[in-house]
C-alpha positions in Angstrom: 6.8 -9.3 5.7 8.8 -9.5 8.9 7.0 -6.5 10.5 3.5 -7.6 9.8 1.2 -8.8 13.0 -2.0 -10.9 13.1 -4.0 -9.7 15.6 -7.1 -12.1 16.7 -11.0 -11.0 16.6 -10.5 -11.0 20.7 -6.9 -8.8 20.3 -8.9 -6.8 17.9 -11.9 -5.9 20.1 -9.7 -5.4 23.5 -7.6 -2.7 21.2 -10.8 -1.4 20.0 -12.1 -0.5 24.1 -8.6 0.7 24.5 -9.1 3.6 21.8 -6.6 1.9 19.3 -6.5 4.0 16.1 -7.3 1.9 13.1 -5.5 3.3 9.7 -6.8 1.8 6.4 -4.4 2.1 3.4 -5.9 0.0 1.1 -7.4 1.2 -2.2 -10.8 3.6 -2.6 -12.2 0.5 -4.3 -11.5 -1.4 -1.4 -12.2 1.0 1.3 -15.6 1.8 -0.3 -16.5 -1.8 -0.3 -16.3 -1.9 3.4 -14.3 -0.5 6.4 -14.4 -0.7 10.3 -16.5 2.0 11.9 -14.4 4.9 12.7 -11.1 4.0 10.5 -8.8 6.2 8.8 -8.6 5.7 5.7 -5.5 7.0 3.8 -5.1 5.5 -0.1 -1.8 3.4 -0.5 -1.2 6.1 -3.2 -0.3 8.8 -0.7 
């Protein structure tokens, strides 16, 4: 996947105090078994 991006735990946390918006698409299964505080979560199926 060309437009995929890693971003580090230090990237991560800088985005986080910069009021980054974090969308989950991953399954309910998934997303019930553990999320980051304050994520959007919006099922791959939609």
């Amino acid at each position: 996947m060309p437009n995929v991006v890693n971003v580090s735990p230090t990237e991560t946390h800088q985005m986080i105090r910069a009021r980054a918006m974090f969308l989950d698409v991953r399954d309910q299964n998934e997303w019930d078994a553990g999320h980051a505080t304050d994520a959007v979560f919006i099922p791959l199926e939609e």
